[in-house]
C-alpha positions as CSV (number, residue, x, y, z in Angstrom):
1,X,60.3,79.9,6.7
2,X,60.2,76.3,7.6
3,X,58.8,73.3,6.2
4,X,55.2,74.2,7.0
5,X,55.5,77.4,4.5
6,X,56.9,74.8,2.0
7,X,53.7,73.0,2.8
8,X,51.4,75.9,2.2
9,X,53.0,76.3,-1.1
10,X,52.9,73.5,-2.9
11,X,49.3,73.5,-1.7
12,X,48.7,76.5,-3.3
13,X,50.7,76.0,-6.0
14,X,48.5,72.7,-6.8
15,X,45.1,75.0,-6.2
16,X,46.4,77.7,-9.1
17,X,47.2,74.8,-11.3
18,X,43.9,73.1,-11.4
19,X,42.0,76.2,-11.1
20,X,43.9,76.8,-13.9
21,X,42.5,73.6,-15.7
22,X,38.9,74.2,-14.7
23,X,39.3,77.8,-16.6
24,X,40.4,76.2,-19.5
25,X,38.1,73.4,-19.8
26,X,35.1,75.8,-18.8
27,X,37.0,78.3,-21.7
28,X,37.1,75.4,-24.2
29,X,33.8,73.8,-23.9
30,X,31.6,77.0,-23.4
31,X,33.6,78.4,-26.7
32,X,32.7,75.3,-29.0
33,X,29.3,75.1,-27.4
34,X,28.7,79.0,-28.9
35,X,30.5,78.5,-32.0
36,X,28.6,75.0,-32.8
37,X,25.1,77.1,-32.5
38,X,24.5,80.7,-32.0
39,X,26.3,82.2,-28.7
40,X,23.4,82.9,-27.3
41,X,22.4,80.7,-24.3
42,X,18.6,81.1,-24.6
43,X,18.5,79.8,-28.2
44,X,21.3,77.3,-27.9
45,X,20.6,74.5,-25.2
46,X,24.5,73.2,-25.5
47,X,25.7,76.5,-24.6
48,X,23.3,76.9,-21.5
49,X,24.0,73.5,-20.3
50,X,28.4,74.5,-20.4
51,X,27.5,77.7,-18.6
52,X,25.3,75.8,-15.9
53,X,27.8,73.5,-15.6
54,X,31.0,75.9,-15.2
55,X,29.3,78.6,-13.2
56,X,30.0,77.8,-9.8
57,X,33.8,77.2,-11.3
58,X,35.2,79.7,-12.8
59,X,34.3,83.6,-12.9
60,X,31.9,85.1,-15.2
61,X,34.8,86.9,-17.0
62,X,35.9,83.3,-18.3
63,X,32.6,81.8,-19.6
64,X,31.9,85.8,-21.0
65,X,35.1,85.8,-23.0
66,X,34.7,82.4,-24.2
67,X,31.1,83.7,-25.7
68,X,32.6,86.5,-27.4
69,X,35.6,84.5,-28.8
70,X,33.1,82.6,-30.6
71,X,31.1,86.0,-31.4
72,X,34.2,87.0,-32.9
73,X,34.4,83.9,-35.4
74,X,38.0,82.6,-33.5
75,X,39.7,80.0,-35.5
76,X,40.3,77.4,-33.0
77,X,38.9,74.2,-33.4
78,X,38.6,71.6,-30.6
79,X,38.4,68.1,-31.4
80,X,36.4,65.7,-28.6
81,X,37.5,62.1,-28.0
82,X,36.8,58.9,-25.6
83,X,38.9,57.1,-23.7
84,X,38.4,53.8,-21.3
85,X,41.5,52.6,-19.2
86,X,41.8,49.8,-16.3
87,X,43.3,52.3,-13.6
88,X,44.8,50.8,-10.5
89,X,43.0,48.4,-8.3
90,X,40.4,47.0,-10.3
91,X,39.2,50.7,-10.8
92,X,37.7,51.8,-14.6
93,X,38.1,55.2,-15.8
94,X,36.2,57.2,-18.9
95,X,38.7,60.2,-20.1
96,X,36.8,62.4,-22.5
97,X,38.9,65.0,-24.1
98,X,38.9,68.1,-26.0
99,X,42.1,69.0,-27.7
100,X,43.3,71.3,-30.4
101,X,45.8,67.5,-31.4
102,X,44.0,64.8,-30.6
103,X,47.3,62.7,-31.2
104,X,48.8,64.6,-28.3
105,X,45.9,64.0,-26.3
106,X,45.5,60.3,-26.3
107,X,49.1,60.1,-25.7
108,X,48.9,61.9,-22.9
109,X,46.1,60.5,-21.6
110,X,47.8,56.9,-22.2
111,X,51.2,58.7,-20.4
112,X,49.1,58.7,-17.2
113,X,47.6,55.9,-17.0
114,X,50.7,53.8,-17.4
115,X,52.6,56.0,-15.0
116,X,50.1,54.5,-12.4
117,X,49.7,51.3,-13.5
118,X,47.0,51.1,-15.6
119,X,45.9,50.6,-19.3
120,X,43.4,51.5,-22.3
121,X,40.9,49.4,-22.3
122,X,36.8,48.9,-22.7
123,X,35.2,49.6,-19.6
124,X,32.2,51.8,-20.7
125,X,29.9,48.5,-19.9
126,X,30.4,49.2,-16.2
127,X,28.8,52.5,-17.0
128,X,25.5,54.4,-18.3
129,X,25.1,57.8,-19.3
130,X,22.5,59.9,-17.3
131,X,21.4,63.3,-15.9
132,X,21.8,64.2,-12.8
133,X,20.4,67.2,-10.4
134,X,21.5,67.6,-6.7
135,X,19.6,70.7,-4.9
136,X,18.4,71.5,-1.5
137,X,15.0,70.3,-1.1
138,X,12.7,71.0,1.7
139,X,9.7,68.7,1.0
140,X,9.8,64.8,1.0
141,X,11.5,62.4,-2.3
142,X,7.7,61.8,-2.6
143,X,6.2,65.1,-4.0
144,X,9.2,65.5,-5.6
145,X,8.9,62.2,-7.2
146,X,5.2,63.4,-8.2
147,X,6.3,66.8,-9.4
148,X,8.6,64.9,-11.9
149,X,5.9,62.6,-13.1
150,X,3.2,65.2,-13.8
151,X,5.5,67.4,-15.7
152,X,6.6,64.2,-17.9
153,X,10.4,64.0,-17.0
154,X,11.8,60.7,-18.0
155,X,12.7,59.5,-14.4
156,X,15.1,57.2,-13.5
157,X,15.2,58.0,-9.4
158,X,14.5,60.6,-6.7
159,X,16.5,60.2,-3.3
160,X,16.6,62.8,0.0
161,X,19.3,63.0,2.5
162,X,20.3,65.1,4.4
163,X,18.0,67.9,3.0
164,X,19.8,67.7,-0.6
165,X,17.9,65.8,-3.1
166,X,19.4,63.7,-5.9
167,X,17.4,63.5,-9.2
168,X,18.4,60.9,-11.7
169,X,17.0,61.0,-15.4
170,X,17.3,60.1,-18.5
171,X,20.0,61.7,-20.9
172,X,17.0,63.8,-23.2
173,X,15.4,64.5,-19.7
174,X,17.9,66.7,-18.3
175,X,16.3,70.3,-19.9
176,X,12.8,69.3,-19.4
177,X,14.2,68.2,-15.6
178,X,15.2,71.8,-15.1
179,X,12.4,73.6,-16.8
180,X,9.3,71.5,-14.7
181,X,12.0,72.2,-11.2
182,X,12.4,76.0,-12.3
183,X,8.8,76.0,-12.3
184,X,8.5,74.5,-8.9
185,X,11.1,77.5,-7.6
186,X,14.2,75.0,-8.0
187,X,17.1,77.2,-9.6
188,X,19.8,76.5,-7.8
189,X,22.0,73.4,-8.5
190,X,25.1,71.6,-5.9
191,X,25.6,69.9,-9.1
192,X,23.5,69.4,-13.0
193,X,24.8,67.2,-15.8
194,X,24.6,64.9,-18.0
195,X,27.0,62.3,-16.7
196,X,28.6,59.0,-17.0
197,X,27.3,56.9,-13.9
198,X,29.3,53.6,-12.8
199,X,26.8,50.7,-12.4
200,X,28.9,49.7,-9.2
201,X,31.0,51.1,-7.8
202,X,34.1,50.3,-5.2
203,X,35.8,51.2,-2.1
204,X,39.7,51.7,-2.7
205,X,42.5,52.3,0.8
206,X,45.7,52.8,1.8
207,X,48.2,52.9,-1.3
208,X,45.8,52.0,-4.0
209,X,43.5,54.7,-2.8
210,X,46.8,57.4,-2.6
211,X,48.1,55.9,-6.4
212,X,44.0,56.7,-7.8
213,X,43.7,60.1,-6.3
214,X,47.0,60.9,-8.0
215,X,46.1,59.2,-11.1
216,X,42.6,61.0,-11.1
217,X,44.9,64.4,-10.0
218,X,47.5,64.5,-13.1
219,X,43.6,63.5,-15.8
220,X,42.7,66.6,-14.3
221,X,45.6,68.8,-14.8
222,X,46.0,67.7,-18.5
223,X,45.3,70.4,-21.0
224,X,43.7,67.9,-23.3
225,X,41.2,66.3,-20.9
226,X,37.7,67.6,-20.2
227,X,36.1,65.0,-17.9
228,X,36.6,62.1,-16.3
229,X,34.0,59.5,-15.1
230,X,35.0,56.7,-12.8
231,X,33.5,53.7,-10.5
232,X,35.5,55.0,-7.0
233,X,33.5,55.8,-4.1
234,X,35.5,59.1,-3.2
């Protein structure tokens, strides 16, 4: 078959396995989010917030299963946790994980990181938490700007480019964000969270750049990690 079907295959085999994480992450955090508050994603904000965030990810059967797990009173118990490691390069790197052995999920977050070079370390300076809204816009960063203001979001920035806009609030913001853009016939999100943003960020090549994607790659295919923030421009 050649070494282009070899290719294809480890291509695909790389898609499955981080579809594979997304499902699980979506599975874990959604699950939690229910079983925290009621599963109900009108009456629990953390809930609706993991199934905005996972619905463009992952099939509905995912985020419906991991509803009715919680429904069902399942047993699991996740446990979160922060990490802050110097990656390669001069790079910083947030790991925020979810785990079932939180032992087992800082040493395989601390695995990684060594394996390219890196080290745990306090970086969460270089970074503020914040929420974020990209959607297609058709009016100007100006009435947007305005529409924000007069429903009394907590803004931070509004920015238009290419016909996407990029809303930037405050971290208690985010739902009254959505609610005053639902209102304004905004529904459908490119991207909506609460976020770690870097405060700078920098412009990696050649093998540093190669040695960060795969670092970033093996954080995402870990069972135990749930997000990671970092300052790259990618």
């Amino acid at each position: 078959m050649g070494r282009h079907f070899e290719v294809r295959a480890a291509s695909m085999a790389a898609t499955a396995k981080k579809k594979s994480a997304i499902y699980m992450r979506a599975s874990k955090e959604i699950y939690m989010a229910a079983k925290r508050g009621v599963p109900d994603p009108n009456s629990n904000l953390a809930l609706r917030a993991a199934i905005d965030k996972y619905r463009k990810q992952c099939p509905k059967d995912v985020i419906d299963r991991a509803i009715k797990k919680a429904q069902g009173g399942g047993s699991e118990n996740y446990i979160e946790g922060r990490y802050e490691a110097y990656g390669p390069a001069g790079s910083y790197l947030i790991i925020d994980t979810l785990s079932d052995n939180s032992n087992r999920a800082l040493v395989n977050v601390r695995t990684i990181i060594t394996r390219k070079g890196g080290h745990l370390g306090d970086v969460s300076y270089n970074f503020e938490q914040v929420g974020i809204l990209d959607f297609k816009y058709e009016g100007t960063a100006e009435s947007l700007e305005e529409i924000l203001i007069l429903g009394d979001v907590d803004l931070r920035e509004v920015t238009l480019e290419d016909g996407v806009a990029e809303v930037v609030v405050e971290p208690g913001a985010f739902e009254k964000a959505k609610e005053v853009l639902a209102k304004n016939g905004v529904n459908d999100y490119e991207f909506a969270e609460v976020t770690m943003r870097a405060n700078d960020e920098i412009t990696l090549d050649g093998e540093d750049l190669t040695k960060f994607k795969e670092l970033v790659d093996m954080l995402d295919e870990c069972e135990d990690v749930q997000n990671v923030y970092h300052n790259v421009n990618l």
